[in-house]
C-alpha positions in Angstrom: 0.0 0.0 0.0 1.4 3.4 -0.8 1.5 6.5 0.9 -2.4 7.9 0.8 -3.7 4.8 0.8 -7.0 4.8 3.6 -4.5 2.7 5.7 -0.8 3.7 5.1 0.0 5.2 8.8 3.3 6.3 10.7 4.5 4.4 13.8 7.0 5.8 15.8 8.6 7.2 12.5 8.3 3.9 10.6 6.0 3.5 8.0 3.5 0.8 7.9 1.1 -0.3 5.0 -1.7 -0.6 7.5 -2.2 -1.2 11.1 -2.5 -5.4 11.3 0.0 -6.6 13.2 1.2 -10.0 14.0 2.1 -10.3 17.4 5.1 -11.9 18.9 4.8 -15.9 19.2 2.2 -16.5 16.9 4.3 -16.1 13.6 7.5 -17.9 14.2 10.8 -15.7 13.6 9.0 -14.1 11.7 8.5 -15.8 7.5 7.0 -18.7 8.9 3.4 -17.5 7.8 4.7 -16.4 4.5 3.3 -19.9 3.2 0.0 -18.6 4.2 0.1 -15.6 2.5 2.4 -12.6 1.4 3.5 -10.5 4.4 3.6 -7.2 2.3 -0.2 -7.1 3.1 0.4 -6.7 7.0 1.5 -3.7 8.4 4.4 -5.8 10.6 5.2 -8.9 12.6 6.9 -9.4 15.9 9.5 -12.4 16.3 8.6 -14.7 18.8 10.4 -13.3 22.1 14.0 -14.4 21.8 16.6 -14.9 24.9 20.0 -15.1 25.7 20.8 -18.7 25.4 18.3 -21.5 23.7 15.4 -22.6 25.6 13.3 -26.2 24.7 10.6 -24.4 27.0 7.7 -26.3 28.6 7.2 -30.3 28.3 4.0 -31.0 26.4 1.0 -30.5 26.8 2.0 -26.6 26.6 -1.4 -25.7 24.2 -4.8 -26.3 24.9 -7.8 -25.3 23.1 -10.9 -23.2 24.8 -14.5 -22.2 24.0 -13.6 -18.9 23.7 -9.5 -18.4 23.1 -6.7 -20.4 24.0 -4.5 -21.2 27.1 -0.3 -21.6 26.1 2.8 -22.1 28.3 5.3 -22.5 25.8 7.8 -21.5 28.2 10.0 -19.2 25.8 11.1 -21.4 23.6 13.4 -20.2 21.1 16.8 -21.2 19.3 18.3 -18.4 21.7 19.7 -14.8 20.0 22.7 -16.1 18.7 21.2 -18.6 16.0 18.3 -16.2 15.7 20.8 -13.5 14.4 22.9 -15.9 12.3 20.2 -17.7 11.3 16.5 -17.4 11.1 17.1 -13.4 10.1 18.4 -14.7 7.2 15.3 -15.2 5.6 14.4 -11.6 6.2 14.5 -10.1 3.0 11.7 -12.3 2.1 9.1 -10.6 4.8 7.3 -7.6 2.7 6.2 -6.0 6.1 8.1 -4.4 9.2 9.9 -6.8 11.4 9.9 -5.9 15.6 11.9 -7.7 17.4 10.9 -9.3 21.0 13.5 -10.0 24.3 12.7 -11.7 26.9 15.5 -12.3 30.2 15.2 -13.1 33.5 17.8 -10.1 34.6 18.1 -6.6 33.6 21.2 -7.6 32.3 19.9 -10.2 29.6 17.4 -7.7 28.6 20.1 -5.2 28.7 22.3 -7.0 26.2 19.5 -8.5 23.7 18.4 -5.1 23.4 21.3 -3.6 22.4 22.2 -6.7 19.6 18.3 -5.9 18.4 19.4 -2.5 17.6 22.3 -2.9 16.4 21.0 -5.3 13.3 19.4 -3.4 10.4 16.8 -6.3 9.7 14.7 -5.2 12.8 13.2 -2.4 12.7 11.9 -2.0 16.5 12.6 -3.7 19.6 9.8 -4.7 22.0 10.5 -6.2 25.4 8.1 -8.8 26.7 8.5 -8.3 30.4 6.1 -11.0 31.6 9.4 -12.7 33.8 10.7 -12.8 36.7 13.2 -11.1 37.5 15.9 -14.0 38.8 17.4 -11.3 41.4 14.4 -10.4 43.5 11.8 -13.1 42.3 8.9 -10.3 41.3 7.5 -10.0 37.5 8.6 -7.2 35.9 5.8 -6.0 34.4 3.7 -6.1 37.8 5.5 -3.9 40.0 5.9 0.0 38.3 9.4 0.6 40.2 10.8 -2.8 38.9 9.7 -2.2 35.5 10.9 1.7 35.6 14.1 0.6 35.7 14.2 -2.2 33.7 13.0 0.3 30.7 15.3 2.9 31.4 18.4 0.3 31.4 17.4 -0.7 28.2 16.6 2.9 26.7 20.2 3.9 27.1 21.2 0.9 24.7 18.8 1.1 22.3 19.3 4.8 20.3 18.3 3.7 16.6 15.1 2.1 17.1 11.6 2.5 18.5 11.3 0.6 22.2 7.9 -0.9 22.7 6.9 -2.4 26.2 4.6 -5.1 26.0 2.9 -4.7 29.3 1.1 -7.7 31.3 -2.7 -7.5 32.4 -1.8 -9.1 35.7 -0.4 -5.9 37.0 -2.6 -5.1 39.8 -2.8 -1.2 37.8 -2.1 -1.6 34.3 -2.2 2.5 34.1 0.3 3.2 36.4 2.7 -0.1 34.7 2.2 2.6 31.3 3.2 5.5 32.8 6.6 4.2 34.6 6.9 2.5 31.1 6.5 6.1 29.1 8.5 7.9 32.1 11.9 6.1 31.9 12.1 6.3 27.8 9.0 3.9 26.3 8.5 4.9 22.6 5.2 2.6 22.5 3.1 0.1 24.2 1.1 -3.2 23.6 -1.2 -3.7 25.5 -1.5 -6.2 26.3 -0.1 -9.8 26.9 -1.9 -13.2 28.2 -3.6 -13.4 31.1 -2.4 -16.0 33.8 -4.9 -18.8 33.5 -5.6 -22.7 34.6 -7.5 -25.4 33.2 -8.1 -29.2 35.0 -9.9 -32.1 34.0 -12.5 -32.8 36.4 -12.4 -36.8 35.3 -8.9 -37.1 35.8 -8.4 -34.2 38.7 -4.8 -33.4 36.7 -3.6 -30.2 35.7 -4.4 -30.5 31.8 -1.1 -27.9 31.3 2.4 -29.4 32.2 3.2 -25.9 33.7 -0.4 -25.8 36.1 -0.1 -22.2 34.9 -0.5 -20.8 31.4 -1.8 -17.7 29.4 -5.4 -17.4 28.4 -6.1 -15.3 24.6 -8.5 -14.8 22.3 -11.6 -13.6 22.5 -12.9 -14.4 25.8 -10.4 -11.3 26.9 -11.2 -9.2 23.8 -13.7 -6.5 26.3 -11.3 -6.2 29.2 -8.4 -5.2 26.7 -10.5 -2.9 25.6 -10.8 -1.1 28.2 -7.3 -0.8 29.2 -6.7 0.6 26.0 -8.8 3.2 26.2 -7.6 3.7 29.9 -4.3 3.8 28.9 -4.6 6.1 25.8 -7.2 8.7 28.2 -4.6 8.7 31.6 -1.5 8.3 29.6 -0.6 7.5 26.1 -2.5 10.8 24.5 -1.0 13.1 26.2 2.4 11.4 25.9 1.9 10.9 22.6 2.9 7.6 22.4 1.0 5.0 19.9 -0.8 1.5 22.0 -0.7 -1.7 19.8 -3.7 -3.0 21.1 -3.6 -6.8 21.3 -6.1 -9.2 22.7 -8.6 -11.2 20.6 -8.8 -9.9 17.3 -10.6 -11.9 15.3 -12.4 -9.5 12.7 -11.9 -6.0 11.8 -14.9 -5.2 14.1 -12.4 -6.3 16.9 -9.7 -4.5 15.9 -11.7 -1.1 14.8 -12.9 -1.5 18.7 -9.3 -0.8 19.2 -8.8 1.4 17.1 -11.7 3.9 18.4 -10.3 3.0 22.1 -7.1 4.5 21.5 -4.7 1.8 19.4 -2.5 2.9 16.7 -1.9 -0.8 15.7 -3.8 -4.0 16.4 -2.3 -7.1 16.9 -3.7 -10.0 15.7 -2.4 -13.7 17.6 -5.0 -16.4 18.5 -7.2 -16.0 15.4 -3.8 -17.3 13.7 -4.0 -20.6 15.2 -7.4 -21.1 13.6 -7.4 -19.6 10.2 -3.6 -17.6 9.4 -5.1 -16.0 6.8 -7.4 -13.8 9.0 -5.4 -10.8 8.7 -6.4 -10.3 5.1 -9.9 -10.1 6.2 -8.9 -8.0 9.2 -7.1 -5.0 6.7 -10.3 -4.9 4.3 -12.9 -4.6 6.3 -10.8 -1.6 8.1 -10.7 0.3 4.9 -14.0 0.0 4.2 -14.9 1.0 7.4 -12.4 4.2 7.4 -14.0 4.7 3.9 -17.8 4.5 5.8 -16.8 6.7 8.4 -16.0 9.1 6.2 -12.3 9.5 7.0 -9.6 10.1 4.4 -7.0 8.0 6.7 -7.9 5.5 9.4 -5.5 7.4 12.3 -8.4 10.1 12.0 -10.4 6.9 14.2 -7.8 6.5 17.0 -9.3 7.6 20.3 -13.0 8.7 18.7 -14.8 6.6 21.4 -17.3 9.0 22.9 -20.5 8.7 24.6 
């Protein structure tokens, strides 16, 4: 899509051929769903979240399905930042869209020096940090406690001077506001908002745990009304007056979903669970937002973000 198309926007200076995103674990390094269709007709995908060293991740069973979404605990598992570098960038040039890269660590120091290979390597075009871990030092999440996260971000900020920085923030925080403005305060270019929430499934014939882990993440769109409204928290308390772009992410499964976002406050709108179930759902996703910016009587769909009212 060129510039003027309804959809053609600008994201923390980069420009994106629409607002679809693919978010980070759902699309492989980042080609994968290339054999599903061309790339070029999402605005960007985000790597699944890479780490220091390799990680196999959780023993099965690690996915389970659900009436309305999903429940994962992968566990991180990646070929660690060395091979993804050397190896799975390699296939970058045949990705049409923008490429973000997620980190993931268990110290400030892993996120420290991910961040700071991410920006250095031309192929990525942003860096976003999923900071849904512990933090190995003092045991707490990340992104649950504002201090902790405050100066996780800033560490990171003063190695990452080429790129946008995106915190993807966790709905478990107990005040998902106040984890956006320590975010935006110590050098956050953008958020998403928002990642899994912490979940648990048994089976009552068995009694067992029907995850490995006990504990997973619940998406889709059983979560698709609460996101909502963190967005438009978010964007109202914080993010507008910041001026810092949301990539609102939580169970998008048509455009209606994502133009929710949209009107709540989201620049982008990330698209994950509907992936499992049909990968080509994007497609869908990007043209019914054009016709509905063309409805709505706008010349560009950014004229939408925020235009909730009552």
């Amino acid at each position: 899509m060129q510039a003027g198309h309804p959809l053609a926007l600008d994201f923390c200076g980069l420009s994106l051929s629409n607002p679809v995103l693919l978010a980070a674990g759902t699309a492989g390094y980042g080609c994968e769903l290339n054999d599903a269709f061309d790339l070029a007709r999402v605005g960007a995908v985000v790597s699944k979240s890479i780490t220091r060293a390799p990680r196999e991740g959780n023993p099965p069973t690690r996915i389970l399905d659900s009436p309305v979404g999903m429940l994962n605990a992968i566990g991180l598992a990646n070929v660690g930042v060395e091979a993804f570098l050397s190896q799975k960038l390699a296939a970058r040039a045949t990705i049409g869209c923008r490429l973000f890269g997620s980190i993931a660590g268990h110290s400030t120091q892993e996120y420290v020096s991910l961040a700071q290979a991410f920006d250095e390597d031309a192929r990525l075009d942003a860096v976003e940090l999923n900071v849904s871990c512990p933090n190995t030092a003092d045991g707490l999440q990340f992104g649950e406690h504002p201090s902790v996260l405050r100066s996780l971000v800033g560490e990171v900020r003063a190695v990452v001077a080429r790129k946008p920085l995106i915190v993807k923030l966790s709905p478990n925080a107990p005040d998902i506001v106040k984890m956006a403005e320590a975010a935006i305060a110590s050098g956050a270019d953008a958020l998403t908002v928002a990642n899994t929430w912490t979940a648990m499934a048994i089976d009552v014939h068995t009694r067992a745990f029907r995850l490995s882990n006990k504990r997973g993440g619940y998406s889709g769109p059983g979560i698709h009304p609460i996101i909502v409204r963190m967005v438009h928290d978010i964007f109202v308390q914080v993010a507008r007056d910041a001026k810092r772009p949301i990539i609102g992410l939580g169970g998008v499964t048509r455009w209606e979903d994502a133009a929710e976002f949209i009107l709540a406050g989201a620049t982008l709108c990330g698209m994950g669970t509907a992936l499992f179930i049909d990968p080509r759902s994007p497609l869908a996703v990007v043209e019914g937002l054009r016709r509905w910016t063309m409805d709505q009587g706008c010349k560009n769909i950014t004229e939408l973000i925020g235009q909730a009212h009552a």
